[in-house]
N, C-alpha and C positions, 0 to 999 in steps of 0.2 A: 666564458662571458656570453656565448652566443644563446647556450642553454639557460643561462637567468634569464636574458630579455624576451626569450621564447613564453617563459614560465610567467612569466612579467605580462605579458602580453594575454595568457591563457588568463589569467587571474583577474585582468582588467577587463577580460569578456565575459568571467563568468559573473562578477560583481555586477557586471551593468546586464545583466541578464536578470540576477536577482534583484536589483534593483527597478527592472520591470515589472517583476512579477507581485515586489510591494507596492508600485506604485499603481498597478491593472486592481489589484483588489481593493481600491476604494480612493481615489483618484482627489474627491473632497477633499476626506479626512487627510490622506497624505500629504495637501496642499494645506491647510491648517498646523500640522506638526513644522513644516519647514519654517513658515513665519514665525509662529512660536521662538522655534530653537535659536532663530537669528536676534529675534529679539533677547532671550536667554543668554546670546555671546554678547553681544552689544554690554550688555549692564555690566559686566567685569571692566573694561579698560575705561567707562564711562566713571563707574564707581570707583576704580582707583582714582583719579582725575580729581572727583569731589572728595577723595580722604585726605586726599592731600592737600586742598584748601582748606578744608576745617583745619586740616595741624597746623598749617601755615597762619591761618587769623587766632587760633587758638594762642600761637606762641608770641603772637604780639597785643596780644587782649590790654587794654589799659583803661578801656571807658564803655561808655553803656553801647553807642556807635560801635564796638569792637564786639560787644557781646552777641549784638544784633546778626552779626554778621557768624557767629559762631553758631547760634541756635538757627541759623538760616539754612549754613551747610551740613546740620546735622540731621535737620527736619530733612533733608534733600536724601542723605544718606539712607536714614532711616525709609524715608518712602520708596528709593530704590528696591531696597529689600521687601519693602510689602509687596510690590510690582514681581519681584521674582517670585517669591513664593505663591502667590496669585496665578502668573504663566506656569511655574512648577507643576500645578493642580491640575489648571488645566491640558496643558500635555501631556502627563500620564492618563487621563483621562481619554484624549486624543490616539495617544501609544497603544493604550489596553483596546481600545474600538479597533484599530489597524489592525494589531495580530488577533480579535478575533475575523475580520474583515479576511486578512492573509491565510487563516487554517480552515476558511472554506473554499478559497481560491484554490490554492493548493492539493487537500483534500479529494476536491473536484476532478482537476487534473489528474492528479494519481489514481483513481478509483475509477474515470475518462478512461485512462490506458490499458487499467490491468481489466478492465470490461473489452478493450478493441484487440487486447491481445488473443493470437490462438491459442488453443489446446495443444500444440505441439512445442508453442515455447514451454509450457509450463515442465515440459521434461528435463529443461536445464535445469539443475541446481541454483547457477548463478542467477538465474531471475528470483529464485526466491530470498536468496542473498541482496539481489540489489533493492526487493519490496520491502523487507525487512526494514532495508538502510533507510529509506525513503520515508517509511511511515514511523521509525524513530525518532529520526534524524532530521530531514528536509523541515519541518512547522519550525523549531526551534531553531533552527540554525538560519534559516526565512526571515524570524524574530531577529534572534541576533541583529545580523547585516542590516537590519532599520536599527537596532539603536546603534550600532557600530555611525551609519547614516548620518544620524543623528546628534552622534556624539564628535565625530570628523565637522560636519558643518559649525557646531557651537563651538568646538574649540579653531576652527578655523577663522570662523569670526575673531575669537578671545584674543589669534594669534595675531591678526589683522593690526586688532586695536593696539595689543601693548606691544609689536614691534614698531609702532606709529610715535611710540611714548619714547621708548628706549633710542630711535633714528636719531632725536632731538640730542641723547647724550653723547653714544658709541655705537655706530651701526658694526664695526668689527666683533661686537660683543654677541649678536645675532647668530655670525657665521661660525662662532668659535662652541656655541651652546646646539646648535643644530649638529655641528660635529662628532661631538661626544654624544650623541644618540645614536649613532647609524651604528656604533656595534652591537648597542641594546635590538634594535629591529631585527638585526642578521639573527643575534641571539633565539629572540623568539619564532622567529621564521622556521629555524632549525625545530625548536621544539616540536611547535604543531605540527610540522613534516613526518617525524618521527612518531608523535602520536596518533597519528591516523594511520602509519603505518601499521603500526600494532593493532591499533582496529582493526583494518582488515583482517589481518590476519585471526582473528578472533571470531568473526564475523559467524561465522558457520558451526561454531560450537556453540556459542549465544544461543543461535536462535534452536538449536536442541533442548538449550535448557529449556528454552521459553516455551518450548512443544511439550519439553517434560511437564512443570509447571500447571499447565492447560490442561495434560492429559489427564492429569491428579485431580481438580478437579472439576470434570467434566463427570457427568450423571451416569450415563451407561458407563462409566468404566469401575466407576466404584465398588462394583459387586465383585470383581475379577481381582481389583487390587487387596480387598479385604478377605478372600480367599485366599489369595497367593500370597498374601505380607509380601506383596513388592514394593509396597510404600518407603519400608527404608533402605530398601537398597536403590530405587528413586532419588531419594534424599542423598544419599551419599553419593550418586553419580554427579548430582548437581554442585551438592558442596565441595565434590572433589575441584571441579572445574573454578569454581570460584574458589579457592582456598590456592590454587594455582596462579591465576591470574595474581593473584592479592600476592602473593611473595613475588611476581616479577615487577608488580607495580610499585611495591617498595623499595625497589632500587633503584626503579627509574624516577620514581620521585623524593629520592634525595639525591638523586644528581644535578635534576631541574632543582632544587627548593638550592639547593648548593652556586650555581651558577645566575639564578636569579636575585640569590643574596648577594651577589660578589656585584649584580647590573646595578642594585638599588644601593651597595655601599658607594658607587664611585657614582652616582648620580646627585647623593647628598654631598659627599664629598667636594663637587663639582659646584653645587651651589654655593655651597659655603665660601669656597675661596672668592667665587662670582661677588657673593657679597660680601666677603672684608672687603675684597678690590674696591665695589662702590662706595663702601662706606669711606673709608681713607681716602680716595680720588675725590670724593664731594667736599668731607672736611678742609681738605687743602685745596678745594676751587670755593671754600665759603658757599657753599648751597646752604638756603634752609632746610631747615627740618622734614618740614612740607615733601618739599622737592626729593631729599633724600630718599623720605618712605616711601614716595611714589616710585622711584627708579627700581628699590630692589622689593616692591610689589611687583612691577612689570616685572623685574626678570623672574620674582616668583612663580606667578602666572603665566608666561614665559617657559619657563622650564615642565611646568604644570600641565599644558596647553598640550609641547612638543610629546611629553612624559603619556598624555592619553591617548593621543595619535599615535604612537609608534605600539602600543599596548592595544589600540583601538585596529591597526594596518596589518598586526599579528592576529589578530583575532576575526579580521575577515580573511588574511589568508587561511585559517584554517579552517573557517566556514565554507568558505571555496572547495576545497579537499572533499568536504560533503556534500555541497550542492550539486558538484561536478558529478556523483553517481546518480541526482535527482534527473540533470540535463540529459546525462547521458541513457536514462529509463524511458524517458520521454520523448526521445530522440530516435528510439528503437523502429525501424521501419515495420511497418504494417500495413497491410493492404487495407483501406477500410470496409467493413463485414456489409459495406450498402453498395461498395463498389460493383458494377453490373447491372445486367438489366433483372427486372423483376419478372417470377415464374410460378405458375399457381400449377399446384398438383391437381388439382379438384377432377379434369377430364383426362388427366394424363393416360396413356397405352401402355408406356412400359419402360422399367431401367434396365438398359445394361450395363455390365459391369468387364470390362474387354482389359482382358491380361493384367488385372491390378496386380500390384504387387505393394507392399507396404513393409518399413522397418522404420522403429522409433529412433530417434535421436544415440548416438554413441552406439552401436548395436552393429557388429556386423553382417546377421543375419535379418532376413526378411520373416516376420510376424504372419505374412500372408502371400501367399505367390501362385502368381498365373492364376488369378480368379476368375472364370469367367460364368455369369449366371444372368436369369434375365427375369425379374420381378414385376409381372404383370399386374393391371391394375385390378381390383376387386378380388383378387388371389388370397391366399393365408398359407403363410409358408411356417416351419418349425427347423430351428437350426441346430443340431445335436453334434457331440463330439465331447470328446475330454478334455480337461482341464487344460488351460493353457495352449490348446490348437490353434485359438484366434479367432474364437464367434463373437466376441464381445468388440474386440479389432474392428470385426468385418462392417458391424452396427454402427462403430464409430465414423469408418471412410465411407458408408453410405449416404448415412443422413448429414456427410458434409463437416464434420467436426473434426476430421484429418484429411488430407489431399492425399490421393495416390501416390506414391515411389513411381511407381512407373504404370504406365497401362490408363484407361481410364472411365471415366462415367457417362453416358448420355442418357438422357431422358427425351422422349421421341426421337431421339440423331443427334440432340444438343448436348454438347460437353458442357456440365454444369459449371465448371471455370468460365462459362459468357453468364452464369447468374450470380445475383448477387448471394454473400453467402449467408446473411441474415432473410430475405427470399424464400431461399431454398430451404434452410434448414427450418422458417416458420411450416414448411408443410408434413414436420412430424412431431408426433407426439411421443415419448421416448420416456421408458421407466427402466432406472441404469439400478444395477443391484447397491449402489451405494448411493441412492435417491437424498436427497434431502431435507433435511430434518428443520424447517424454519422456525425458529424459535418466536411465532407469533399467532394467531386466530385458527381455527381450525377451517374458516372462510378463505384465509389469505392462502392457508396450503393449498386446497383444492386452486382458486382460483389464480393464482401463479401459473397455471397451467397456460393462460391466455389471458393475461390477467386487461389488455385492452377490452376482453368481452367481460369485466368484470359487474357490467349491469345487468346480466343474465344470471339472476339468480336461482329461477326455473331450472335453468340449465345445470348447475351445481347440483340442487336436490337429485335430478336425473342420473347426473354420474354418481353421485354417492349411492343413489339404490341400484345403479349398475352393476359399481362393484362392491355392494354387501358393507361399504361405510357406514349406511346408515342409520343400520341397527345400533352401533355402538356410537355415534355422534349425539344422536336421540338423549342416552345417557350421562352426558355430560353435565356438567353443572351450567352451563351457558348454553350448550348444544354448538349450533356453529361459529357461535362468538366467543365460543370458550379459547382463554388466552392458555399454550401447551408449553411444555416442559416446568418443571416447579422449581428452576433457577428464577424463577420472576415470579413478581407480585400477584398472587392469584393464579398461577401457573397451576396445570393440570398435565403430570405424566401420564402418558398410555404407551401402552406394548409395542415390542419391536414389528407382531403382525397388523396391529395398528398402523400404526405409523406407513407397513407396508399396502395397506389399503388407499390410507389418504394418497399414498403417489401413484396406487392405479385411480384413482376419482382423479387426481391431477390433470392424467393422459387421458381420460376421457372428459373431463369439460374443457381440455383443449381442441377437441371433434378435428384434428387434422387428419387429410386423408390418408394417410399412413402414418399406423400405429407400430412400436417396436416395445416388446417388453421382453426385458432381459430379465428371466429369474422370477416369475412376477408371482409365484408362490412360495417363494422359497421360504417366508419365515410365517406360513399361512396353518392351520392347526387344520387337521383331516376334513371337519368340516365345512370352516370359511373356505377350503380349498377345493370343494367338491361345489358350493356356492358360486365360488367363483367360477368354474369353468363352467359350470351353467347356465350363467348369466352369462359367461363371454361368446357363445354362441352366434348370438346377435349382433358383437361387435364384429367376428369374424366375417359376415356375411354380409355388413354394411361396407366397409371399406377395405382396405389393405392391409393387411393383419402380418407381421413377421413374432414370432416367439422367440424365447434361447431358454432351452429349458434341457434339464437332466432328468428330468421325469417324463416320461412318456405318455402320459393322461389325453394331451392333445392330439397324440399321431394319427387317431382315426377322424379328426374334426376337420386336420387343416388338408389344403389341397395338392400343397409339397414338401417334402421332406430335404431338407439338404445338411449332408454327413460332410463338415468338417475333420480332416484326419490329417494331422503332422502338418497344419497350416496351409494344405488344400483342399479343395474340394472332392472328396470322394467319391460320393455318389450323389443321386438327386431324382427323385419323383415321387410318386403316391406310396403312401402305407402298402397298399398291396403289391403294388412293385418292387420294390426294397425289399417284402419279405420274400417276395419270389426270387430276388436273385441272391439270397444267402451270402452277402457282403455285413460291411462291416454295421450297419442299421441293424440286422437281422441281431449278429451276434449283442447286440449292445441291447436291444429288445427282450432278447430270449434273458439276458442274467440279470437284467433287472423284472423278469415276470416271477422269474422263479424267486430272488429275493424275496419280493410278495406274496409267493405265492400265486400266480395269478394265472396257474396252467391254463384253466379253461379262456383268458382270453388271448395266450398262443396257440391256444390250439381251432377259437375260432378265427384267429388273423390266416394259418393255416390254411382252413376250408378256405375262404375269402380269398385265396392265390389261386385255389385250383379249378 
């Protein structure tokens, strides 16, 4: 018993929570729906009342005086009904402004969060579980709980009235018809309980398919799929999943269709006797006609009333069941990314990096350990190592997008934990090998970069001739207004080295003092890659330049070398150092020269040692 009132109690907070959150998105209109819908219950017990004086002067009509009085209650009647259907109009109208009103409140919220969330939650599964559920689920079930609102208030009215009618004949008739409801509500209660149960557990194979779905057709994949004919074995992984679900969902609902049948025969059944009862109890008290029809309308309406509340009381508890993972996404502690004070790099001396150590989420080893380095201002460093060592890692816990495991960051002495982390991380400009693709202007790519200085158009031109954009922007059919990808209207595809240009012009019309490119030729054609590092020259010597590259082009540009190996630090200092002391830089140097070919420039990095 203790655990229903507990659940009772959950259910009742979370209703008046969602009941906030329709009432916060448009506070008017929701005060318009309420009068309405009161007005709406009102006309039921008011219009029994008048049906039953027209039967009553109806059944004693004998003179023109009687007629009068018949076309009087029927104009009455009639006009009620035009008045409802009138407020009908208008409240849907009123309804459809609210939930769109609700799906940008909401919306907001949620897009709010998954913006303030870090990058470290996103390693959990279950956040992508719960956003999934959220942007399903949360608007419609929001909806719902207003017309559930909605529909509780009008029938609570209805009920109001025609228990006010019925008090006059047998108020025991009340108690005895509310009764035989409460195992219909336990009924439905159960259901919903159960079917969200199985949601969850679904949850996470769903939203596979929904990946699969998307991956099919998404634009870059389609060359690989039509190569490979993975398409039908795609398809069949999906239909498998939903050919599954669909046989267990058929059993479960003919057990509900079963058990719902069995609520709705004993609730006809229920009335029926309800009204012989009336009928034979009124006949033998000589009631009029009138009178009669009135009594077993109210308990029609009555029964009716109880019948959409208890269906209306099931169906927010099971909106509840979903809202509860909206509250509880929303509810997720976060530091906010402005918490701190504010910290400009522009004059800064230098980062250290003192014994970090770093391991993702579920992992029992460290990604990166005992780091220590120290990144001086106007420097240009190159980060080399194999796959998987932890240079990309190392980028990430620098510029602030992961916190250290242990160990930590200062910038002049200051442990970046006293900055804010939106601050800090404004003072880099960062090109991640899996950059992104925004599916709008080729203006909005670049200028996303900083997009506050988006009135610096100058500035855009500058970086796109920086980095060799803008030979090929020139060529567009809009040039920088042209709209990209040709999933849209007017849409223009360009190359995946494209693409990787626009997000170095990104990092550079961003102009923050530290620049980080990870990879930043990797899908670049011999040429634009020879372009590129000789334009980036200039970047390197303006500011704070960090590389991650497996190409060695840059080694003799920048002014430090640091050899990531098995997730520490291995070595560190200038090209010519590194080759002088024949560690691990050297041998990584030497088998990718000869790859190339490129004895003559181990053999002058060589001379250059001695």
């Amino acid at each position: 018993m203790k655990s229903v009132f507990t659940s009772l109690r959950m259910n009742m907070r979370i209703t008046g929570r969602s009941l906030c959150f329709v009432w916060n998105a448009s506070r008017r209109t929701m005060t318009a729906i309420l009068f309405i819908t009161f007005l709406l219950g009102m006309i039921v017990p008011v219009n029994t009342i008048i049906w039953s004086r027209f039967l009553n002067t109806l059944a004693n009509i004998n003179s023109d005086d009687r007629l009068s009085g018949v076309i009087l209650w029927l104009a009455l009647n009639c006009g009620i009904w035009v008045v409802n259907g009138i407020l009908q109009k208008i409240n849907k109208y009123y309804k459809d402004m609210q939930s769109d009103y609700v799906n940008l409140y909401i919306t907001n919220m949620i897009l709010e969060k998954i913006n303030g969330l870090e990058i470290i939650h996103f390693d959990d599964p279950n956040v992508y579980d719960q956003i999934n559920k959220v942007n399903s689920e949360a608007l419609s079930r929001s909806i719902s709980i207003l017309n559930n609102l909605v529909s509780i208030l009008q029938n609570s009215v209805i009920l109001v009235g025609v228990i006010g009618i019925i008090l006059l004949y047998k108020p025991t008739i009340i108690v005895l018809l509310i009764l035989t409801f409460v195992p219909l509500l336990i009924i439905n209660i159960k259901i919903s309980s159960k079917l969200h149960t199985i949601y969850d557990s679904r949850l996470e194979n769903l939203r596979l398919v929904t990946a699969i779905k998307s991956l099919m057709i998404r634009y870059e994949n389609l060359k690989e799929l039509k190569i490979t004919q993975m398409g039908k074995e795609l398809i069949q992984r999906v239909s498998n999943t939903y050919k599954k679900y669909l046989s267990e969902d058929r059993v479960i609902r003919k057990r509900n269709t079963t058990i719902q049948t069995f609520g709705d025969s004993i609730e006809l059944i229920t009335k029926f006797c309800f009204t012989l009862y009336i009928i034979m109890d009124c006949i033998k008290r000589k009631f009029s006609v009138g009178t009669i029809v009135m009594y077993i309308n109210s308990i029609d309406n009555l029964m009716q009333a109880i019948g959409n509340m208890i269906v209306t009381f099931g169906n927010t508890y099971n909106d509840n069941l979903y809202m509860r993972t909206l509250f509880d996404f929303l509810d997720r502690e976060t530091i906010p990314s402005v918490h701190g004070s504010e910290v400009s790099l522009t004059d800064f001396r230098n980062i250290r990096l003192h014994q970090v150590c770093f391991g993702y989420p579920k992992m029992d080893t460290y990604v990166l350990e005992d780091i220590n380095l120290e990144i001086e201002a106007g420097k240009s460093y190159l980060i080399v190592g194999l796959n998987g060592s932890g240079k990309t890692t190392l980028i990430k816990v620098l510029s602030g997008l992961y916190e250290p495991s242990r160990g930590k960051i200062l910038v002049d002495g200051v442990d970046i934990r006293a900055f804010s982390k939106n601050s800090y991380r404004g003072n880099f400009a960062v090109v991640f090998q899996d950059f992104i693709h925004y599916p709008m202007s080729v203006e909005d790519n670049i200028k996303f970069g900083k997009y506050e200085h988006k009135e610096h158009t100058a500035r855009m031109y500058r970086a796109a001739e920086q980095s060799g954009a803008a030979k090929f922007i020139h060529k567009l059919p809009d040039a920088y207004q042209t709209q990209l990808q040709n999933e849209w209207s007017d849409g223009t595809e360009i190359s995946v080295g494209q693409w990787q240009k626009l997000a170095i012009t990104r990092a550079f019309f961003a102009d923050a003092p530290i620049t980080i490119m990870d990879e930043p030729t990797a899908s670049l054609d011999p040429v634009a890659e020879n372009e590129f590092y000789m334009g980036i020259e200039e970047l390197i010597r303006s500011r704070t330049c960090i590389m991650i590259s497996h190409r060695f082009t840059t080694a003799k540009l920048v002014d430090q070398i640091i050899v990531i190996d098995n997730h520490r630090i291995r070595e560190c200092g200038s090209f010519e150092e590194l080759m002088c002391s024949n560690g691990k830089f050297k041998e990584l140097f030497t088998l990718q020269a000869e790859k190339y070919n490129l004895g003559d420039v181990v053999n002058e990095a060589k001379l250059s040692t001695h």
